[in-house]
C-alpha positions in Angstrom: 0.0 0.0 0.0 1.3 3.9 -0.5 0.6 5.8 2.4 1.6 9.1 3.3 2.7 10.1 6.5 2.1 14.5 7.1 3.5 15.0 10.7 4.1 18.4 11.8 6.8 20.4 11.4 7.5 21.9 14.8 9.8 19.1 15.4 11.7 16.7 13.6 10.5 12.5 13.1 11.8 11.8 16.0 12.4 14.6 17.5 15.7 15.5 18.8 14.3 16.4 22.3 10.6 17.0 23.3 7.9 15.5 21.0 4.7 13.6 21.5 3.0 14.0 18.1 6.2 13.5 15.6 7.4 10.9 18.0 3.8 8.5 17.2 4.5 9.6 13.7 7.7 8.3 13.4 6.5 5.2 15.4 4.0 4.5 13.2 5.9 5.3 9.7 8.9 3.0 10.7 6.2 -0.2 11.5 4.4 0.2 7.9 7.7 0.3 6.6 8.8 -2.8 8.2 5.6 -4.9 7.4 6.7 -3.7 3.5 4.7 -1.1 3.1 5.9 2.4 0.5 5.3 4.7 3.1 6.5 8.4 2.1 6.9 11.3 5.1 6.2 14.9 5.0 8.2 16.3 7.6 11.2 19.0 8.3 14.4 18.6 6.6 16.6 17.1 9.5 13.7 14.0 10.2 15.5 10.1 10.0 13.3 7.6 8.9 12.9 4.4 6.1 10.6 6.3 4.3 10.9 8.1 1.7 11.4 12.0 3.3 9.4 14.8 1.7 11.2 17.6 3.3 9.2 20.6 3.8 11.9 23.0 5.5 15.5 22.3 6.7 15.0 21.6 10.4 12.3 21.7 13.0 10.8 25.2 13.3 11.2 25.1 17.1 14.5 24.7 16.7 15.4 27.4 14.2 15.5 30.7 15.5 14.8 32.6 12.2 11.3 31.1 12.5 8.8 33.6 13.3 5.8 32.1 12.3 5.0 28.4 12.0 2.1 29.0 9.6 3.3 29.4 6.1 5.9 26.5 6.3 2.7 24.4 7.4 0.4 25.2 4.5 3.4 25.2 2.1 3.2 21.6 3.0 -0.2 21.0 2.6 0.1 22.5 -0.4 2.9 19.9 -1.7 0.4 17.0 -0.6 -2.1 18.5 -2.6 0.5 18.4 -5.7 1.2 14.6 -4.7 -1.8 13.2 -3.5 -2.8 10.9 -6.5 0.6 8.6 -6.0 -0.7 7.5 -2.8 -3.7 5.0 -1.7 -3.8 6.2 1.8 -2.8 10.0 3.1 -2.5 10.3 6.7 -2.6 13.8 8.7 -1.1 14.5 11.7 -1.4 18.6 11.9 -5.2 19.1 13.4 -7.5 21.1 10.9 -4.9 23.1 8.9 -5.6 20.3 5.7 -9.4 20.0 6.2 -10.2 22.7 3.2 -7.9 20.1 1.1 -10.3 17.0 2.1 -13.4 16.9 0.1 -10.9 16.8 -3.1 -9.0 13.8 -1.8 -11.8 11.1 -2.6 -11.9 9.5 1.2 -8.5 8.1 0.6 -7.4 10.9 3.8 -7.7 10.3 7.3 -7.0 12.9 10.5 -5.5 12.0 13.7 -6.2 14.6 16.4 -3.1 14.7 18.9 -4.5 17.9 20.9 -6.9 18.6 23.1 -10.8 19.6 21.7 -12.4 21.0 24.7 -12.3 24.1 23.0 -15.5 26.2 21.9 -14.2 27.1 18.4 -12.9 24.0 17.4 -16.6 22.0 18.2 -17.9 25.1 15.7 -15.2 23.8 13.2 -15.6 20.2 13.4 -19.3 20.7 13.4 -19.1 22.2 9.6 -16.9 18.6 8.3 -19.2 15.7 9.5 -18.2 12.9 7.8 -14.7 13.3 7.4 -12.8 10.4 9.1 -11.5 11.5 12.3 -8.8 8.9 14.5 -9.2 10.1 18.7 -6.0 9.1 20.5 -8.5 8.5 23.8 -11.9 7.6 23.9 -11.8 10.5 26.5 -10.9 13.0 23.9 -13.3 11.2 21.3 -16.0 12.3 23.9 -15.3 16.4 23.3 -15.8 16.2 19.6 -19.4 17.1 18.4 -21.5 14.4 16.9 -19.8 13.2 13.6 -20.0 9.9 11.1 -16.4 8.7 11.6 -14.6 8.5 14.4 -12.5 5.6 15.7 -10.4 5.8 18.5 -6.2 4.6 18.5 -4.0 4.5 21.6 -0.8 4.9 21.6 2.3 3.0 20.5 5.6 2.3 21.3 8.6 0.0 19.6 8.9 -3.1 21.9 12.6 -2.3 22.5 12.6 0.8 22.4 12.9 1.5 26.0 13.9 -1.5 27.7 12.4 -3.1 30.7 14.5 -2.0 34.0 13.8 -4.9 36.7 14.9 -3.2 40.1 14.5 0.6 39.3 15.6 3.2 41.8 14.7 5.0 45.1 13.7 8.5 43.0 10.8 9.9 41.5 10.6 11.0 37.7 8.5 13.5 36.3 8.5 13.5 32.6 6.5 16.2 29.9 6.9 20.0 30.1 7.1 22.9 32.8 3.6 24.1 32.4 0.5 24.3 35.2 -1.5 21.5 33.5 1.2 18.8 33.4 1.4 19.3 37.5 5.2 20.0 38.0 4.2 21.7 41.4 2.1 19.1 42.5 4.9 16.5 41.8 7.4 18.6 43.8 5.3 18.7 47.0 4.4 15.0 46.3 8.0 14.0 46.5 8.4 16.5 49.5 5.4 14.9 51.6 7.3 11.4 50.7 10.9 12.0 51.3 12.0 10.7 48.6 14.5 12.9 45.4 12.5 14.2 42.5 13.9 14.1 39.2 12.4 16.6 36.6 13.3 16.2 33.0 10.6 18.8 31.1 10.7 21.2 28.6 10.2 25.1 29.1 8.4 27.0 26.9 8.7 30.9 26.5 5.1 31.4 27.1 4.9 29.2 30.6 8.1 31.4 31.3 6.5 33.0 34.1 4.7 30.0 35.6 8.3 28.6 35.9 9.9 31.8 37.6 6.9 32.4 39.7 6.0 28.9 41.0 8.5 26.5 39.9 11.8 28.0 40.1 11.0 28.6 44.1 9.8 25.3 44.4 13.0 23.9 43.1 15.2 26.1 45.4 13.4 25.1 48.2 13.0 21.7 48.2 16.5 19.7 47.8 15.3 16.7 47.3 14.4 17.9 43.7 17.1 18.2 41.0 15.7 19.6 37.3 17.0 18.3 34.3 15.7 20.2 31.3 14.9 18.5 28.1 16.5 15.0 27.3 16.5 12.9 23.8 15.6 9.4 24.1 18.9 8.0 24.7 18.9 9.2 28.3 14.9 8.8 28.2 15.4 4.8 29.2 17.7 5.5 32.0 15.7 8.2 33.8 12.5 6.6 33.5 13.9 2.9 34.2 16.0 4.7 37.0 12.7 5.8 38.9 10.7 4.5 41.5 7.7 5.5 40.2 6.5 8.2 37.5 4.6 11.1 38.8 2.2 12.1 36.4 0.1 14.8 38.1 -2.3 16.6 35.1 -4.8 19.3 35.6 -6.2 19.1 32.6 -8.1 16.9 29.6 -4.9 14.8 28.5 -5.8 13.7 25.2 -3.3 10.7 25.5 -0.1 10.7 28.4 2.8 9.3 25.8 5.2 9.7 28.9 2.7 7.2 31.1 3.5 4.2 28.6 7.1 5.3 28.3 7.6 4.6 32.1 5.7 1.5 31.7 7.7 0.2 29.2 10.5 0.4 31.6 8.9 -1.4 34.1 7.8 2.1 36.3 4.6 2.1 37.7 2.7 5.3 37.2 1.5 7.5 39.6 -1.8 9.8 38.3 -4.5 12.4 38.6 -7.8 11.1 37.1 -7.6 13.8 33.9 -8.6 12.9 30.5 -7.1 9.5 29.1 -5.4 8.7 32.3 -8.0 6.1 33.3 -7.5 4.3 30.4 -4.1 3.8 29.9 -3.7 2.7 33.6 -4.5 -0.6 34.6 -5.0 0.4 38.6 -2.9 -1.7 40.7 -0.9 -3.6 37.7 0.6 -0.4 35.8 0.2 1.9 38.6 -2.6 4.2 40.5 -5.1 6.7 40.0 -4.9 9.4 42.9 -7.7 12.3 43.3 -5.3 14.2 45.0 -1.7 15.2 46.7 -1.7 13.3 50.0 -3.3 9.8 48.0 -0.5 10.1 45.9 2.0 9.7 48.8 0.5 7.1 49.9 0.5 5.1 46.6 3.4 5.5 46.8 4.4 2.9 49.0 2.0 0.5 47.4 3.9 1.2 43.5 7.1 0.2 45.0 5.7 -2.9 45.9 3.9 -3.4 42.2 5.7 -6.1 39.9 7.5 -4.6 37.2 7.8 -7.4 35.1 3.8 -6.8 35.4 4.0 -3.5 34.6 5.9 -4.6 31.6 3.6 -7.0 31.1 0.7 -4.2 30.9 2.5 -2.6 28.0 3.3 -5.1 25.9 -0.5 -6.4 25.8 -1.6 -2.9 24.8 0.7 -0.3 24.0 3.2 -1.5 21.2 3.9 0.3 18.1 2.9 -3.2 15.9 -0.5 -2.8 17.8 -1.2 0.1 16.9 0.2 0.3 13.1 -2.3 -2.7 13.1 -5.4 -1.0 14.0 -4.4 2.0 11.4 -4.1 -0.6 8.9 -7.6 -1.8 9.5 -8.6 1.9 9.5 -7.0 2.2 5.9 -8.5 -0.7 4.6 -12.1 0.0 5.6 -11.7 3.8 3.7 -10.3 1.9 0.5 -13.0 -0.2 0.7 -12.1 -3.7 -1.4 -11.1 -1.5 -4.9 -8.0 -3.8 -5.3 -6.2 -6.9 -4.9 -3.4 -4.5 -3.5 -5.8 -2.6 -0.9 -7.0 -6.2 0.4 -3.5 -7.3 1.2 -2.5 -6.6 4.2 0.3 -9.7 4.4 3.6 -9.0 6.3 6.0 -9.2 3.8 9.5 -10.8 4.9 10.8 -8.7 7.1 14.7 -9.2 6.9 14.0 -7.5 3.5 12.3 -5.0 5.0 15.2 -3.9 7.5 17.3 -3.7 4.3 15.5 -0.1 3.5 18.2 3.2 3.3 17.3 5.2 6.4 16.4 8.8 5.1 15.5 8.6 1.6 15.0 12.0 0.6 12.7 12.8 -2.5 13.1 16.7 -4.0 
């Protein structure tokens, strides 16, 4: 099958540091390639993958200081889609609603995966005017904030098997993992750790715009407390180590997660998770085997001492069964193949092909 990948362009496939949405992407791109697929990826300039690369600018706009305005370099590329879109069965969109004026003209061979939250007013007035277009929720609790609509199928989550390895003993500190901002709950992790006695680890990114949260609330916070130690942004090869280091992840939220990528990440590793109730959180944790659901600061200390007791081969265990990246490039697959419909012998076949030929594929082909 020939599907196209369009992931944003705020950060490179993978990104280098922080990512959720071009991290799934590039999750999901690299499975269909394996199972033999001709996969090609729309992305910034300085992405890695097997596909074929599309590259829409040199490098990640959050990473490029001349980069005013993320807008034009985003509709540049939905413009090169348009330009490209009959040599492809399948086109995938990763970038919210920027594309949805393109979709009536793509013949239901295009499918949207919304990676933000909807709770917001003006987007249930947008989505309300594009019905039937097929729409992929990363939560059923995010499904729920869309309005009423013909298509919508819901896909957790995926990561590669090995990707971060499962860490048997782990370690007597607590992680938090996403970005310094007062929805993710960095505060509430801090006094968490505090009321516990045990270190805090804090590996986030800062944004300019929760600048002031950070020197108003968090920066004190840190300098009062020394059991915390902040870390900044860190790439996925220190990823496995934190996160299998911890005793536990702290995952706090305050608001309508759509998903929680770092809550599978620590369970990969064998860390139980430590949550609010917000959005997705009840369904990606299994309570008491992956780790527990807290309404509030002092529960979460005392969780605590029952997540250190949890098995983190059964953690492990949890992830496997329900959050691998060949899970879930296998319910997109059966997403494709109910748009294309039986047409052709090729959109029926959905057969593995031999996958030691498949690892054979140049990593970052780039097509001009």
């Amino acid at each position: 099958m020939k599907i196209a990948q369009v992931a944003p362009l705020c950060e490179s496939v993978p990104p280098k540091l922080y990512g959720g949405t071009e991290r799934i992407v590039s999750y999901l791109t690299e499975e269909l390639v394996r199972r033999g697929h001709e996969v090609t990826l729309f992305a910034s300039g300085d992405s890695e993958t097997s596909a074929e690369l599309v590259p829409i600018c040199g490098r990640a706009l959050r990473l490029n200081p001349a980069v005013k305005d993320y807008l034009p370099h985003h509709l540049a590329m939905v413009e090169e889609v348009r330009r490209r879109a009959d040599a492809f069965d399948i086109i995938h969109f990763h970038i919210d609603l920027l594309h949805y004026p393109l979709m009536s003209a793509l013949e239901g061979r295009a499918l949207t995966t919304l990676h933000g939250r909807l709770d917001l007013p003006d987007l249930d007035r947008f989505y309300k005017r594009f019905p039937d277009y097929p729409v992929v929720t990363i939560s059923n609790a995010q499904q729920k904030q869309l309005p009423a609509m013909g298509r919508v199928e819901t896909v957790y989550h995926g990561l590669p098997r090995n990707l971060l390895p499962f860490s048997p003993k782990g370690g007597d500190y607590l992680a938090f993992l996403g970005r310094i901002s007062p929805e993710k709950g960095p505060d509430a992790a801090i006094r968490i750790a505090a009321k516990a006695g045990m270190p805090l680890k804090i590996a986030a990114k800062l944004d300019k715009v929760d600048q002031a949260y950070w020197d108003r609330t968090i920066s004190p916070l840190v300098q009062a407390h020394s059991n915390v130690k902040f870390i900044g942004e860190i790439d996925e090869a220190r990823k496995a180590a934190f996160l299998g280091g911890a005793a536990a992840l702290l995952f706090p939220i305050d608001w309508p997660e759509p998903f929680g990528l770092a809550m599978i990440e620590a369970m990969s590793c064998g860390t139980p998770v430590i949550a609010f109730p917000c959005g997705s959180v009840p369904e990606v944790i299994d309570e008491g085997q992956s780790g527990f659901i807290v309404e509030e600061e002092e529960e979460a200390v005392a969780a605590l001492e029952e997540a250190k007791r949890l098995s983190r081969s059964g953690v492990r265990a949890c992830f496997e069964r329900r959050f691998t990246a060949e899970r879930m490039a296998g319910d997109y697959l059966g997403i494709y193949r109910s748009l294309l419909g039986a047409k052709t012998d090729e959109s029926r076949d959905f057969v593995v092909r031999d996958l030691a030929a498949a690892d054979t594929v140049p990593r970052n082909r780039v097509s001009s």
